[in-house]
C-alpha positions as CSV (number, residue, x, y, z in Angstrom):
1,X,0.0,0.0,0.0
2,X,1.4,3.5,-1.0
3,X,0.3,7.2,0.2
4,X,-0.8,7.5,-3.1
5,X,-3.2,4.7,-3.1
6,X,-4.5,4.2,0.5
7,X,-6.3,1.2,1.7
8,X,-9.1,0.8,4.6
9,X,-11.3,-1.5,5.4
10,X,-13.8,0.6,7.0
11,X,-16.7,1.4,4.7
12,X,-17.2,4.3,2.6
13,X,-20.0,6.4,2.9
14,X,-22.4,6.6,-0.3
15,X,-24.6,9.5,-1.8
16,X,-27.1,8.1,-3.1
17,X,-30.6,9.1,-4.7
18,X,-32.4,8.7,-1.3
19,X,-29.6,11.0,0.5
20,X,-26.2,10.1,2.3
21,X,-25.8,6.9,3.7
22,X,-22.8,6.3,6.5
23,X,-21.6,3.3,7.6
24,X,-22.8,2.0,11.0
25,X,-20.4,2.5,14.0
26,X,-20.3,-1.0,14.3
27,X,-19.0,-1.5,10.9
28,X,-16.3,1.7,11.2
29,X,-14.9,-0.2,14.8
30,X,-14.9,-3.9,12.7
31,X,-12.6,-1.9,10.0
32,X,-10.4,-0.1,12.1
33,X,-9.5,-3.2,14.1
34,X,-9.0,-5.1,10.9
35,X,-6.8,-1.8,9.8
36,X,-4.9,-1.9,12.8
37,X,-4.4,-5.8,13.4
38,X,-2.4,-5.4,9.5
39,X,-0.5,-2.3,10.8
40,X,0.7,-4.2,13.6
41,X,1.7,-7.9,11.7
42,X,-1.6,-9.0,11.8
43,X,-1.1,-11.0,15.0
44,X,-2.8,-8.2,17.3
45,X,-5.6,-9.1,20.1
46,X,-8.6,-7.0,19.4
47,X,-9.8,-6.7,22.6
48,X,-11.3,-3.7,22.8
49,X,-9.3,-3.3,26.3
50,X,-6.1,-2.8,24.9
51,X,-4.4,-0.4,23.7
52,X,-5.1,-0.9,20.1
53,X,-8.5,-1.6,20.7
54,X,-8.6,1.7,22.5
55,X,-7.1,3.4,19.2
56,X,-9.6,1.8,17.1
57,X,-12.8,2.8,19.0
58,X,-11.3,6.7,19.5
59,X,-11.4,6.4,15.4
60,X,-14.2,4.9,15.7
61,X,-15.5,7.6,17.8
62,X,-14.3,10.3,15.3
63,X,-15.1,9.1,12.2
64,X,-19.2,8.5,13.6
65,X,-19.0,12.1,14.9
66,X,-18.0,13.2,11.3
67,X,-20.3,11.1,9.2
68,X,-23.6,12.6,12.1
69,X,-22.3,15.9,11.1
70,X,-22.1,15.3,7.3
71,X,-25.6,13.6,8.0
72,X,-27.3,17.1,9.6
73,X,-25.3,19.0,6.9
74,X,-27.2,17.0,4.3
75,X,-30.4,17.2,5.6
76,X,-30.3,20.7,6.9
77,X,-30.6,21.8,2.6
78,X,-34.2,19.7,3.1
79,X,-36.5,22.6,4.6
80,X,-38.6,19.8,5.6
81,X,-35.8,19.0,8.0
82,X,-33.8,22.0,8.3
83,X,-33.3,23.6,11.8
84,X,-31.2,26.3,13.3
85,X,-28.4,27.8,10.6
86,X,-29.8,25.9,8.5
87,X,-32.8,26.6,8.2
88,X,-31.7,30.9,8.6
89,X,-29.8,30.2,5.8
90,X,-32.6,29.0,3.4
91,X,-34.9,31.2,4.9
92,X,-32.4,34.0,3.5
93,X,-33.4,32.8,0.0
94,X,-36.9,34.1,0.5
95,X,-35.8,37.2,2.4
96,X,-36.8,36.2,5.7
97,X,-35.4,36.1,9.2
98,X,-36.2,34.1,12.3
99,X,-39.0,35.8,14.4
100,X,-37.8,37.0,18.0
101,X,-40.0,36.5,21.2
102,X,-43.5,38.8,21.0
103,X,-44.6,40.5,24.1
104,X,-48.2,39.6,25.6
105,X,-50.6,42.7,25.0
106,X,-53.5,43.3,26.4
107,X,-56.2,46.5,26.0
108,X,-56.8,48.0,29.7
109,X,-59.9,50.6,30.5
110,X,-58.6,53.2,32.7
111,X,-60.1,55.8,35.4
112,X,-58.9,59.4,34.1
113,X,-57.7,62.2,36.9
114,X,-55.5,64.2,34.5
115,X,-57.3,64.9,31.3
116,X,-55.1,66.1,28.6
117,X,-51.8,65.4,29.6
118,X,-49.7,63.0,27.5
119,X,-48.6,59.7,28.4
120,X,-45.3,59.2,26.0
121,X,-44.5,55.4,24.6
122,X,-42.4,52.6,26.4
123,X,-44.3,54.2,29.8
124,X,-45.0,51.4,32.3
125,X,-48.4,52.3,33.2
126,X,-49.2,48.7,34.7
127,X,-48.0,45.6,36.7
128,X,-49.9,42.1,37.4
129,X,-49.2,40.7,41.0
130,X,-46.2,38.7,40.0
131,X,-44.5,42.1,39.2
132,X,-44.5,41.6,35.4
133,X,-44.9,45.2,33.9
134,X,-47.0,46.1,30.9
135,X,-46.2,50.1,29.0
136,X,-47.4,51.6,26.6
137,X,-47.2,51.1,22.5
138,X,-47.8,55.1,21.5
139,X,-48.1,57.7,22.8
140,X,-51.4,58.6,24.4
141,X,-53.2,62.3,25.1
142,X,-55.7,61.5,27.7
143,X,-59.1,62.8,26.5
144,X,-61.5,65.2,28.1
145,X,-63.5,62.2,29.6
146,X,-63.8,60.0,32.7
147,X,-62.4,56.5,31.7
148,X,-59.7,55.2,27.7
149,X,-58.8,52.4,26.4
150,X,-55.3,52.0,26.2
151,X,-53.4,49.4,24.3
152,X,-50.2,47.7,26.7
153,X,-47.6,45.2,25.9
154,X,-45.6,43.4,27.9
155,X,-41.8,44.6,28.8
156,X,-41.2,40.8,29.0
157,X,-41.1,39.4,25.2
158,X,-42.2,35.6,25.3
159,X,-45.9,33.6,26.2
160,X,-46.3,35.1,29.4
161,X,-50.3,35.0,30.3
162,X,-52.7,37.9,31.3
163,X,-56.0,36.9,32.4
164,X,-58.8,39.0,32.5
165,X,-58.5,41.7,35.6
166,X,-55.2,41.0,36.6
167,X,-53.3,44.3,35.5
168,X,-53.7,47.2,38.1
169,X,-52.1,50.8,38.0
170,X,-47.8,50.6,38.4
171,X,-47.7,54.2,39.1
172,X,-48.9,57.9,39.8
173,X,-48.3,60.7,38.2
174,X,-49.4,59.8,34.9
175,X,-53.2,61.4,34.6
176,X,-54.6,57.9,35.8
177,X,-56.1,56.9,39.2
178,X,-57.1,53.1,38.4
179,X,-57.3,50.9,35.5
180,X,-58.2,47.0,34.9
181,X,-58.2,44.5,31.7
182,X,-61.3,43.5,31.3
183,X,-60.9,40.3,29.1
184,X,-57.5,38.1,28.7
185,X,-54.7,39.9,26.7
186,X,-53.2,38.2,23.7
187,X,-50.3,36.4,24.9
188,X,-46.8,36.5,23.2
189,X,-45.1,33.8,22.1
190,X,-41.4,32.8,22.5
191,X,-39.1,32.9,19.3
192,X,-39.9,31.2,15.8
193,X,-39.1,27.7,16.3
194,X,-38.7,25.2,13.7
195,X,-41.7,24.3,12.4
196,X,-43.8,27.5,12.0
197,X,-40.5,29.2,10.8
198,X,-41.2,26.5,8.2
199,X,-44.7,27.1,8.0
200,X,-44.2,30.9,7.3
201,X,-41.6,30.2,4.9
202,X,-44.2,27.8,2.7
203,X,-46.9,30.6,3.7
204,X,-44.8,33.8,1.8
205,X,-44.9,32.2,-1.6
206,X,-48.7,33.7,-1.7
207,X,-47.2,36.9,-0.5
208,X,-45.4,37.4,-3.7
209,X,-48.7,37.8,-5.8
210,X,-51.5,40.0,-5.9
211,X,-55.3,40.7,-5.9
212,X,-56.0,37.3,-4.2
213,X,-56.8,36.9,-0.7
214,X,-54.3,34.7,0.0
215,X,-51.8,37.1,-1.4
216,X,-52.9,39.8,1.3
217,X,-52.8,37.1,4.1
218,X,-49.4,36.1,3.4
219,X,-48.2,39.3,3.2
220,X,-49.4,40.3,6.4
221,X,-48.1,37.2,8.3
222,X,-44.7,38.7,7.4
223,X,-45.1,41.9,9.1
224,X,-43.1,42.2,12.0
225,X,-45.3,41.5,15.3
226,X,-47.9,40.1,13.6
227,X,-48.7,36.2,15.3
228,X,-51.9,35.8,13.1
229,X,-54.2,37.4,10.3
230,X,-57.1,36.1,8.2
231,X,-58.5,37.1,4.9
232,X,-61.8,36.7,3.7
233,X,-64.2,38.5,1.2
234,X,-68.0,38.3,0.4
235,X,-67.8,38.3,-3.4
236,X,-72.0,39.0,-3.5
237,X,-74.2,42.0,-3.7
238,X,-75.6,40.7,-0.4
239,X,-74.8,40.9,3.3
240,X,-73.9,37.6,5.0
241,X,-72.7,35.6,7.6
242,X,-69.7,34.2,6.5
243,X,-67.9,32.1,9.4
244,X,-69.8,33.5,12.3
245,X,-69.3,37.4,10.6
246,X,-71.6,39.2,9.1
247,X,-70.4,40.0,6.0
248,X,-70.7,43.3,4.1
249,X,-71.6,43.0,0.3
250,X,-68.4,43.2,-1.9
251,X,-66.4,43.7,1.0
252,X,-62.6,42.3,2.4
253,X,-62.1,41.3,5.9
254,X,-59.0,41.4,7.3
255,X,-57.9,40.2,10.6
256,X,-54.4,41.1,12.3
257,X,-53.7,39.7,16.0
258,X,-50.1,41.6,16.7
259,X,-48.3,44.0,14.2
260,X,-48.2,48.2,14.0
261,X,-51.0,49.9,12.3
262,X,-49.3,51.7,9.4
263,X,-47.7,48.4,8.5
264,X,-50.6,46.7,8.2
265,X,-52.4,50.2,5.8
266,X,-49.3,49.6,3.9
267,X,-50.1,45.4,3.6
268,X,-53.6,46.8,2.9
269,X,-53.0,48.8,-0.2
270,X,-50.3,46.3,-1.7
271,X,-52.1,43.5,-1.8
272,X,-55.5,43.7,-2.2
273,X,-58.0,44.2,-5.2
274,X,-58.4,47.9,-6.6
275,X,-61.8,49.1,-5.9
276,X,-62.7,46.8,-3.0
277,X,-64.1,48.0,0.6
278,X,-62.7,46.7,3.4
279,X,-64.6,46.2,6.9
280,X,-63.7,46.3,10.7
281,X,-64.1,48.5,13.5
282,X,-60.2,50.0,13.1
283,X,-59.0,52.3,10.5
284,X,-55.6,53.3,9.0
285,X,-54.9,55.9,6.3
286,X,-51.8,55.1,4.6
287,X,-50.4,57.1,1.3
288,X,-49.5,55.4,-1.7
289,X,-45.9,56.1,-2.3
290,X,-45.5,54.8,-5.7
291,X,-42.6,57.0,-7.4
292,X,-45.2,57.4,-10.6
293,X,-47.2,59.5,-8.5
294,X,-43.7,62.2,-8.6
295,X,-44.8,63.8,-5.2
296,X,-48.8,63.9,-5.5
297,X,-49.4,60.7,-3.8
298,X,-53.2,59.7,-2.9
299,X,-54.0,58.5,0.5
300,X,-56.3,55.5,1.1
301,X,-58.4,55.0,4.6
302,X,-59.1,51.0,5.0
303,X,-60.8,49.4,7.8
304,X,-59.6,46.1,9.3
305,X,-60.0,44.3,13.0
306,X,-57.9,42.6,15.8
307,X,-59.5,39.5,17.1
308,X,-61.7,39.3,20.0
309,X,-59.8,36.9,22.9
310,X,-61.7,34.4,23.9
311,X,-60.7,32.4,27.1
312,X,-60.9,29.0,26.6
313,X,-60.5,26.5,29.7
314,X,-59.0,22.8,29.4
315,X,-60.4,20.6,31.5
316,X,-58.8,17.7,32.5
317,X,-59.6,14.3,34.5
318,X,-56.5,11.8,35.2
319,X,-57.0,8.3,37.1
320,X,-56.3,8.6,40.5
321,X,-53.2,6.2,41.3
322,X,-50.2,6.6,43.8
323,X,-47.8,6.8,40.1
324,X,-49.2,10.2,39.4
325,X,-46.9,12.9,40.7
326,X,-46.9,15.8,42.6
327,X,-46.3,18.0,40.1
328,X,-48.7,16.5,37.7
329,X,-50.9,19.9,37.3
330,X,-47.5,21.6,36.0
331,X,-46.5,18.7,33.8
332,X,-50.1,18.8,31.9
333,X,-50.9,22.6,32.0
334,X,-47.0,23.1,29.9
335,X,-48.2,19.6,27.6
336,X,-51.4,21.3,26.6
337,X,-49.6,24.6,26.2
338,X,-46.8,22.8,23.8
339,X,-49.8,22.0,21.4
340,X,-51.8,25.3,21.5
341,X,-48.4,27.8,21.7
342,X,-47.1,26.6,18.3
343,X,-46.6,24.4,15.6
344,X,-49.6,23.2,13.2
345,X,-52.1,22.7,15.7
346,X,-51.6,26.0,17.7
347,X,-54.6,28.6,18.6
348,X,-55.6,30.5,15.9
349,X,-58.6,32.5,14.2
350,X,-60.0,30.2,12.1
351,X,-58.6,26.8,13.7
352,X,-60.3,24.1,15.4
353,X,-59.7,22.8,18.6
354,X,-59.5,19.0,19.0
355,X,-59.5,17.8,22.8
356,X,-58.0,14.1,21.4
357,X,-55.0,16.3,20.0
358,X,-54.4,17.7,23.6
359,X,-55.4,14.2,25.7
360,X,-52.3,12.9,23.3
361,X,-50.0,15.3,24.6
362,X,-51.2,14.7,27.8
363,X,-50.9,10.5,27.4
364,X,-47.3,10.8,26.2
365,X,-46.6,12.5,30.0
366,X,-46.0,8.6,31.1
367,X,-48.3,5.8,32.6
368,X,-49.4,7.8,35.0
369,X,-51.3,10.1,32.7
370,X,-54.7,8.1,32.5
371,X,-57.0,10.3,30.4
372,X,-60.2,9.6,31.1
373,X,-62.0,12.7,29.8
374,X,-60.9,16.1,28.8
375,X,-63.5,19.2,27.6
376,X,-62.8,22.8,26.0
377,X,-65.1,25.0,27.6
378,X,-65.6,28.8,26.8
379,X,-68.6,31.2,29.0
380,X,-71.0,30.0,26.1
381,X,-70.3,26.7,25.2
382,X,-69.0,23.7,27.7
383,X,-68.1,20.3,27.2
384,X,-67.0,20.6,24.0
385,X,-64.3,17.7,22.5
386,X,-64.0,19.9,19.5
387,X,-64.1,23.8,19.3
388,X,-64.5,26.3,16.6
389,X,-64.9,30.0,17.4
390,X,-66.2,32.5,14.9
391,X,-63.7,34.2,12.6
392,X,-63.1,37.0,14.4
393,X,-62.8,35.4,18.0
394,X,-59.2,34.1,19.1
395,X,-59.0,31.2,21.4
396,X,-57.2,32.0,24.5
397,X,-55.5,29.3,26.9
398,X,-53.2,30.0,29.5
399,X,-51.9,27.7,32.3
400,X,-54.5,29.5,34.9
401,X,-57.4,27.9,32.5
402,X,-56.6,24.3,32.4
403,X,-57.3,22.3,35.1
404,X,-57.1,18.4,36.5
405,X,-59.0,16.6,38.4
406,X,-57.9,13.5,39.9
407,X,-61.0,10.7,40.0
């Protein structure tokens, strides 16, 4: 054998059409003994206890770590398995980055004692009674009348929950003598993992055309902030209910949870059909900037809506036995929170609900975890093993609404 034509009897690795193929560990260790029994006279004992069968496992060792990395590498290109760099990197291709943690907002009604003065942005106007701390998202004149509606988010980015009246006044001085949120705030979520960075990535394909609704949806998902949006129309000269709306005649609906307001004006006029009204209870007026317009721009007002939270509560009932543990409420509260937080069967305008989905997650906790019933349950509807809000109602599940009993 000569440097210029080496020989091993440790298998090569193969590319083949199904993707790379490495040889087993097993098989690399088999080789290398066989590689080092010749380099020593070919009378060597291949114990593994001795020192040559130590130096043929550490290549063993090395060679396995390679070929795993060569492996990822390989499959990372997929973006049906991509993750991490990886997956940046083709997300690059279609201009896109990772999403970073989003803060829980909520919409608090509060008491005024100082009409008129100004309350700037970033201001921490309120505090729940763990001491998380929610500010403001612009600036806000208080108006010549006894109670606003302000808009908070939390100063904390990630799934942090806000039930309904658990935000009270953080400090004086600010025009405000009390204030409470009536109904849940929209809670955050923690960075972009895997899958719905893949899911968005799939997604922005429709954002690239135009005049369809799918187009508008897509486009809007992109925006920064935004955690959900919905596009629908009612293409006849009659009103409707479409999807527990009613529907305006010829009209676009468009739903944003998350997301700044010009942004979504902007989304607005991009994407959707000339000539079409849109409907909601917010409005935006954004200018078309188009350079053929050489400075006399027209501005557009278009309506849309943020969904209505709805809370939602999980109940759950687990055999009594002396296997389940002590921190079993914990364990299935951050289960059913796994499912609805992200991924394809997260909470979202639009989705259903399946309670077999969540008593899955909650099965896989161990033996212990003996489901023997578990219900979604909202102020107007209980006992339901599969839940579907109207369009412009977002399901809402923290780990204060899911509960276990033990029977």
């Amino acid at each position: 054998m000569s440097l210029s034509d080496p020989q091993t009897a440790v298998p090569s690795p193969s590319l083949t059409e199904t993707g790379f193929v490495a040889p087993s560990e097993q098989d690399i260790l088999s080789g290398r003994l066989s590689d080092v029994n010749i380099a020593l006279g070919g009378t060597a004992n291949p114990a593994l206890n001795t020192p040559q069968g130590q130096l043929a496992l550490s290549d063993t060792a090395v060679l396995g770590d390679a070929f795993a990395a060569m492996l990822a590498l390989f499959n990372g290109v997929d973006p049906a398995f991509s993750s991490g760099r990886m997956q940046e990197a083709i997300g690059r291709i279609y201009f896109m980055q990772r999403r970073p943690a989003t803060p829980t907002t909520a919409t608090v009604q509060a008491v005024i004692n100082g009409a008129g003065q100004t309350i700037s942005a970033g201001t921490i106007i309120a505090s729940d009674t763990s001491g998380v701390q929610y500010a403001t998202t612009a600036p806000v004149t208080l108006p010549q009348s006894a109670t606003v509606s302000l808009d908070l988010a939390c100063t904390t980015p990630g799934a942090i929950p806000c039930p309904a009246k658990s935000l009270q006044l953080y400090q004086g001085g600010l025009g405000l003598a009390s204030l409470t949120n009536p109904a849940p705030g929209s809670m955050g979520s923690d960075a972009e993992n895997r899958t719905d960075f893949e899911t968005r990535r799939r997604n922005s394909v429709a954002a690239n055309s135009r005049s369809q609704n799918a187009s508008l949806m897509g486009a809007l998902l992109e925006l920064d902030g935004v955690t959900d949006a919905y596009v629908m129309d009612n293409p006849s000269g009659n009103a409707t209910t479409i999807s527990g709306v009613a529907m305006e005649p010829h009209a676009l609906y468009v739903l944003v949870e998350g997301g700044a307001e010009n942004a979504i004006g902007q989304a607005i006029l991009a994407k959707k059909p000339p000539g079409i009204a849109t409907m909601g209870d917010r409005l935006v007026t954004v200018q078309d900037t188009n350079p053929v317009y050489a400075g006399n721009s027209p501005s557009y007002t278009f309506r849309y809506d943020r969904p209505q939270p709805v809370p939602v509560t999980v109940a759950v009932t687990l055999e009594q036995s002396d296997s389940v543990p002590s921190d079993a409420l914990t364990q299935v509260q951050n289960a059913v929170m796994g499912v609805l937080q992200s991924g394809r069967y997260r909470a979202r305008m639009g989705g259903t609900l399946y309670a077999s989905r969540l008593s899955a997650a909650v099965d896989a906790l161990g033996d212990w975890a003996e489901v023997l019933s578990l219900t979604l349950n909202t102020d107007s509807l209980t006992n339901q093993t599969r839940l579907r809000l109207p369009i412009n109602q977002l399901p809402t599940v923290t780990p204060a609404t899911i509960t276990v009993e033990l029977v």
